[in-house]
C-alpha positions in Angstrom: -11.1 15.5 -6.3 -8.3 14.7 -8.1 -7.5 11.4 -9.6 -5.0 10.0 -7.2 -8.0 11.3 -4.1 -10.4 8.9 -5.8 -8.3 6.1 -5.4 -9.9 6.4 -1.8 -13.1 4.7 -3.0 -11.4 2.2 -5.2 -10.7 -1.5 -2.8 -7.4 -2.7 -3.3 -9.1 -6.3 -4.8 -10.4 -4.3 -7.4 -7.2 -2.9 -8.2 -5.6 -6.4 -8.2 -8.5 -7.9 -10.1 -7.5 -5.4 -12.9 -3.1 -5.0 -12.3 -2.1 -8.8 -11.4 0.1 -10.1 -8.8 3.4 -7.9 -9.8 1.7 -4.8 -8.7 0.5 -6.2 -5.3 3.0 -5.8 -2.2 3.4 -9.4 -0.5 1.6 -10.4 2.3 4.3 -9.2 5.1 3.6 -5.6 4.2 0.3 -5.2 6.5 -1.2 -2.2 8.8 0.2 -2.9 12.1 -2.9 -1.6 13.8 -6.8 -1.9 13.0 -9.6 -1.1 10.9 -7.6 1.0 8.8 -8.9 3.8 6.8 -7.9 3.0 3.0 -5.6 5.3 1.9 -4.2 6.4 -1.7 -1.7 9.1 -2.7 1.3 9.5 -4.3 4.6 7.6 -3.7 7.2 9.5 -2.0 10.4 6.7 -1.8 12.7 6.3 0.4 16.0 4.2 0.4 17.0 3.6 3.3 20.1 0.5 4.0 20.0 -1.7 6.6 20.0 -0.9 10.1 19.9 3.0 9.1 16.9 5.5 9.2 18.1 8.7 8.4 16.6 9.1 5.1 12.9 8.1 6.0 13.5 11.0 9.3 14.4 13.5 6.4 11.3 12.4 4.6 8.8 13.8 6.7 10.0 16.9 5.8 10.3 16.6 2.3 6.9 14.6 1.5 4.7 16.9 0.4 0.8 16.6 1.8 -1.1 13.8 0.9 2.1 11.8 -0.1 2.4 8.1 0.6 6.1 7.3 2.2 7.7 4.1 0.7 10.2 2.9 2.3 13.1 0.3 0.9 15.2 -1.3 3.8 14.9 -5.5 3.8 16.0 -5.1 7.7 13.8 -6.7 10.4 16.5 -5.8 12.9 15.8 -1.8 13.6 12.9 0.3 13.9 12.9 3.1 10.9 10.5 5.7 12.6 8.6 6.0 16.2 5.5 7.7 17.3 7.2 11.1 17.2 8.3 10.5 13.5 4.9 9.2 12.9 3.3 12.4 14.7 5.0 14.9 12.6 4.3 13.1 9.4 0.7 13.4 10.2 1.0 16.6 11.6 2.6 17.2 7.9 0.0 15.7 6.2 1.4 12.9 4.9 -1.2 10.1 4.0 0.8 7.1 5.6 4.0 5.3 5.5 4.1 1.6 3.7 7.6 0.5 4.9 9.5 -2.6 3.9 10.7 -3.2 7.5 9.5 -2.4 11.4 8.1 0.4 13.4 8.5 0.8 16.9 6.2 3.1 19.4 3.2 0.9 18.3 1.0 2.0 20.7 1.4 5.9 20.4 1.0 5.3 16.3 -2.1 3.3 16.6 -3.4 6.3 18.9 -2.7 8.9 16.6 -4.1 6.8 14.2 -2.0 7.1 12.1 -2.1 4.2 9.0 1.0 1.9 8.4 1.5 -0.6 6.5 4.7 -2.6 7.4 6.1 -6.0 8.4 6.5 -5.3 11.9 7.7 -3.9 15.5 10.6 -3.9 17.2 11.8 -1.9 20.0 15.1 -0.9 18.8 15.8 2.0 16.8 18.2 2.0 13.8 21.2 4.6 13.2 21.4 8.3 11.3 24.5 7.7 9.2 23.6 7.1 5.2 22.4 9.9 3.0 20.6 8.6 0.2 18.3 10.5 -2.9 15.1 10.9 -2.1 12.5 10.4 -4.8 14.2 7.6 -6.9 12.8 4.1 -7.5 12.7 1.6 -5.0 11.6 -1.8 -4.3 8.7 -2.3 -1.3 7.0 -5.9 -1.1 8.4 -7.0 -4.3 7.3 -4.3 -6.2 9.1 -1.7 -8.2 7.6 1.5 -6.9 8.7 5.0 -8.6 8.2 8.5 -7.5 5.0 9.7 -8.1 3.2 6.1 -8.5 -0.3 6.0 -6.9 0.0 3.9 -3.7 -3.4 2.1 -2.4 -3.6 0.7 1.1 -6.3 -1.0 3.0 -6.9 -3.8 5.8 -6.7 -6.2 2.1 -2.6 -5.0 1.6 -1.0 -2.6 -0.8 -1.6 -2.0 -4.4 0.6 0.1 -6.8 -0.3 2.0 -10.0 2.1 3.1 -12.0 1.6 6.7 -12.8 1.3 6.6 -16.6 -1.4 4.1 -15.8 -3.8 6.2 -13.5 -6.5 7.2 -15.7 -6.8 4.2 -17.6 -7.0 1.8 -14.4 -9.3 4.4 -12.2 -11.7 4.4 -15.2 -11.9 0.9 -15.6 -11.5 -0.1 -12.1 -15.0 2.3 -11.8 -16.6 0.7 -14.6 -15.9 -2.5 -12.7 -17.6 -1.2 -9.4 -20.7 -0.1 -11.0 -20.6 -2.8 -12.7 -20.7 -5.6 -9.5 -22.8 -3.0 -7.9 -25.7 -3.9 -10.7 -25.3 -7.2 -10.1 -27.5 -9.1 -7.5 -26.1 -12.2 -5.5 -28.4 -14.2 -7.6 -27.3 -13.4 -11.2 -23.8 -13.8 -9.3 -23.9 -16.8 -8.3 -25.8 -18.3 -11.4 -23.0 -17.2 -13.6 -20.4 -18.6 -11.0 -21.7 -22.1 -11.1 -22.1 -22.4 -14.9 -18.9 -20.8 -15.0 -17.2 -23.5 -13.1 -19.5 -26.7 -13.6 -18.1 -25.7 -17.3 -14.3 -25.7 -16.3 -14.4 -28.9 -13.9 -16.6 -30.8 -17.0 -13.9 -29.4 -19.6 -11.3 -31.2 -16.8 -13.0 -34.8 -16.6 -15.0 -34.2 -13.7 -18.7 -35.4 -13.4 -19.7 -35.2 -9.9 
């Protein structure tokens, strides 16, 4: 397994426990059906300008397997991809798309099963008309994603690790898990109420 594969066992809260809000897609960037599997892999970007979706439709051919597709765009007006597009991006291998706009085809996605993680549907698809590179950074939820970046999705939302990051945060994000996992709901909660009875008293408080 390599160390992008076992970001599969890693939650995205643990990721965000250890990263910080900047690295955390907002809250519009959800799986648009359910449970979804969590899913980790590489960023593949995509830039794609409003109301256009030619670039993502050249992506499924260029994504190599196990890729995660990100996709730029800011427009809630078009659809970028379909079941069809979704089909052969499975069919392809790739791991999912996390799109900063709308799907369409909901239905046939959600049968395929096929994870993604955007802000929505519509039933209208964009236009074919603007080449753009492939591969180069984009922005997706508010965060700067680069080629390459480990992408980590789940029904929680969408976490990214930078690349020249990945062994530091999967080792401690690991050390964290073992760590909770030793841990009963006991101890837990003891340490959570001294914890806070000592930040309220440090605040005033004596109820």
């Amino acid at each position: 397994m390599t160390d992008v594969d076992a970001f599969t066992d890693i939650p995205t809260t643990t990721l965000a426990d250890l990263l910080g809000r900047g690295q955390v897609m907002d809250i519009g960037i959800r799986p648009l059906w359910g449970p979804v599997p969590r899913v980790a892999g590489p960023a593949f970007t995509v830039d794609c300008p409003p109301g256009d979706n030619l670039m993502l439709h050249a992506a499924i051919h260029r994504a190599g397997p196990g890729s995660v597709v990100v996709v730029e765009s800011g427009d809630l007006d078009y659809a970028l991809a379909g079941g069809n597009v979704c089909a052969v991006a499975q069919r392809r291998g790739i791991a999912a798309f996390v799109a900063d706009g709308l799907i369409r085809d909901l239905g046939e996605v959600r049968d395929l099963r096929f994870p993604v993680f955007a802000r929505g549907v519509i039933p209208i698809p964009g236009t074919k008309s603007a080449a753009r590179p492939l591969n180069e950074r984009v922005r997706c939820g508010g965060v700067a994603v680069d080629a390459g970046d480990t992408v980590v999705a789940d029904e929680e939302g969408v976490v990214v690790v930078p690349a020249a990051r990945r062994a530091e945060v999967l080792a401690a994000a690991r050390a964290k898990l073992a760590k909770e996992a030793d841990e009963t709901l006991d101890a837990w909660e003891s340490a959570h109420r001294t914890r806070i009875d000592r930040i309220v008293a440090d605040q005033g408080f004596d109820g």
